[in-house]
Phi, psi and omega in degrees: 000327194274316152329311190297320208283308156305280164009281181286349179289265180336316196291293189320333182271326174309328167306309201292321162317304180306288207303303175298328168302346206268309182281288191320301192304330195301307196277329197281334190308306216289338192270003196262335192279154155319139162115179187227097155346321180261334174261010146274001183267311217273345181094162179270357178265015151316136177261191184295318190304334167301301203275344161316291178329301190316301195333303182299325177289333189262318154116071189245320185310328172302152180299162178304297184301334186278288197316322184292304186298323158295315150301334153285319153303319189270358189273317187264014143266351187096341192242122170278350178066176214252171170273153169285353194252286200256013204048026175276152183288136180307324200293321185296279204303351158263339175301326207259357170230357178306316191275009169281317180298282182333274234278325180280341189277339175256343161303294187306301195291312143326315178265006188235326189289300170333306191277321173298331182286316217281294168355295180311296195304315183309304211268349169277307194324310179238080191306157177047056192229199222234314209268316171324297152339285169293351161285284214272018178260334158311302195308349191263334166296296188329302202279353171273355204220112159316160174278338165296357175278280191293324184301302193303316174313314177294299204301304185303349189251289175282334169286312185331271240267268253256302178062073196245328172228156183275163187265336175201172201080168220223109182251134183263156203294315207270345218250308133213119168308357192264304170334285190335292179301302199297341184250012152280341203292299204320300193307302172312294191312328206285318201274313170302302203301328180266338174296312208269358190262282176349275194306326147357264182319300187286338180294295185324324191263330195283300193326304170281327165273004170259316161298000158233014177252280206310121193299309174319330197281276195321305178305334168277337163282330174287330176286351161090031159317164165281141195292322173273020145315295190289344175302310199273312210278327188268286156324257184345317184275323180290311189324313203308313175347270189326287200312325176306284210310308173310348191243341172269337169282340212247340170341301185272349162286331199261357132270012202269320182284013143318303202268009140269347194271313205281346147339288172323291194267007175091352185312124165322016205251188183289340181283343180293310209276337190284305198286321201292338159281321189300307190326307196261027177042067197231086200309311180274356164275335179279290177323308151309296164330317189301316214307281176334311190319286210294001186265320199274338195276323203288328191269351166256021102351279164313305161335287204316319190286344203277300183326329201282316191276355166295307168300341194217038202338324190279002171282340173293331189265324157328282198282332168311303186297322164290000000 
């Protein structure tokens, strides 16, 4: 218990560093870019003299290090500050699109880890088998096919053609749930379907090589185990190793294909709320977001080690001792 406790101590403080170098590259990109924040808020028939006032009212006239300081002084205070494009508080504005992300981010992830295990196991039980087979011609379209690719495909089979799911928009869970799911799937599958390809591939190939390598295996078949016993309690259960560590690494691709899917399908969410601020060089709403990304990637990091030490004791005794 006191190992775990250490565990999480050390990671969090290890974080604080990560999370500021993260907000520090963010504001330095955004002041790199071309264009002006007050004269994309004010329009190009705006005169100089307008977008000067603005400049001065949003306090963009200032150096880059006073804007960082302040905005970093209001971050460990709770205030995320407000926008430059409509001045609603930043805080309002990840409350009211964050359970969109979230709810799309459990679809996708949930739903691609589920498919990836039941898949895998079918298709190690039977190398060269029908199920096998079919892993791996998925898994090679998923690595093959951007998720902005596969979003445009689906909306054309199933929304066009199929008329099965909707192409865009957003119904929210208490509003129908039948809604709700259907106007999640498409945007999940763009983003779960190369997770769920990955992951496939690597549970399959780990699976098969533990079931044909691995002395425990040999041994446990001499005891006249059952095979999906041995399949399920054993092999399976070692793979997951590989799968933690591949889902803690892939954590942060898989926000990053936020901020292209959810665009695409119209969602109300941060990858939407993401683009539509860079466009408008609305510097403190991109910055609250990096935050929520980089807070969600650091704890699902921790998840892993955690995951790890649940599946393995002696990595809890181990790291204790350390």
């Amino acid at each position: 218990m006191m190992g775990n406790k250490r565990l999480v101590g050390r990671r969090l403080l290890a974080a604080i560093p990560v999370l500021w170098g993260v907000t520090f590259l963010t504001f330095v990109v955004m002041n790199m870019l071309p264009g002006d924040a007050a004269q994309a808020l004010l329009g190009v028939n705006a005169t100089p003299a307008e977008v000067q006032q603005l400049r001065i009212q949003l306090h963009l006239n200032e150096p880059f290090w006073v804007r960082y300081g302040n905005w970093s002084g209001g971050l460990f205070k709770g205030d995320l500050g407000a926008s430059l494009s409509t001045h609603e508080n930043v805080t309002t504005i990840l409350g009211q699109r964050l359970p969109v992300t979230v709810e799309l981010l459990l679809y996708a992830f949930v739903a691609s880890i589920v498919l990836a295990v039941g898949l895998a196991v079918l298709a190690a039980r039977w190398p060269n088998g029908i199920a096998d087979r079919l892993s791996m011609v998925v898994s090679m379209i998923g690595l093959s096919v951007a998720p902005f690719v596969l979003a445009l495909v689906l909306i054309y089979i199933f929304a066009v053609k199929a008329h099965m799911f909707p192409a865009i928009g957003y119904v929210s869970l208490t509003q129908s749930p039948v809604a709700n799911i259907k106007s999640l799937t498409l945007p999940a599958a763009s983003i779960g379907f190369p997770l769920f390809s990955v992951y496939t591939r690597l549970l399959r190939a780990d699976i098969v090589e533990q079931m044909q390598r691995e002395d425990y295996i040999v041994t446990a078949r001499a005891k006249g185990v059952a095979p999906w016993r041995i399949l399920i309690r054993h092999a399976l259960r070692n793979s997951l190793f590989g799968l933690i560590t591949l889902v803690g690494l892939n954590f942060g691709v898989l926000l990053g294909a936020v901020a292209i899917i959810e665009p695409i399908f119209s969602l109300p969410g941060l990858g939407d709320a993401l683009i539509t601020s860079i466009n408008n060089r609305d510097l403190p709403v991109v910055e609250g977001i990096v935050v929520i990304f980089a807070v969600v990637t650091v704890l699902a990091n921790l998840l892993a080690d955690l995951l790890y030490m649940a599946l393995d004791p002696r990595i809890r005794y181990e790291r204790a001792a350390a």
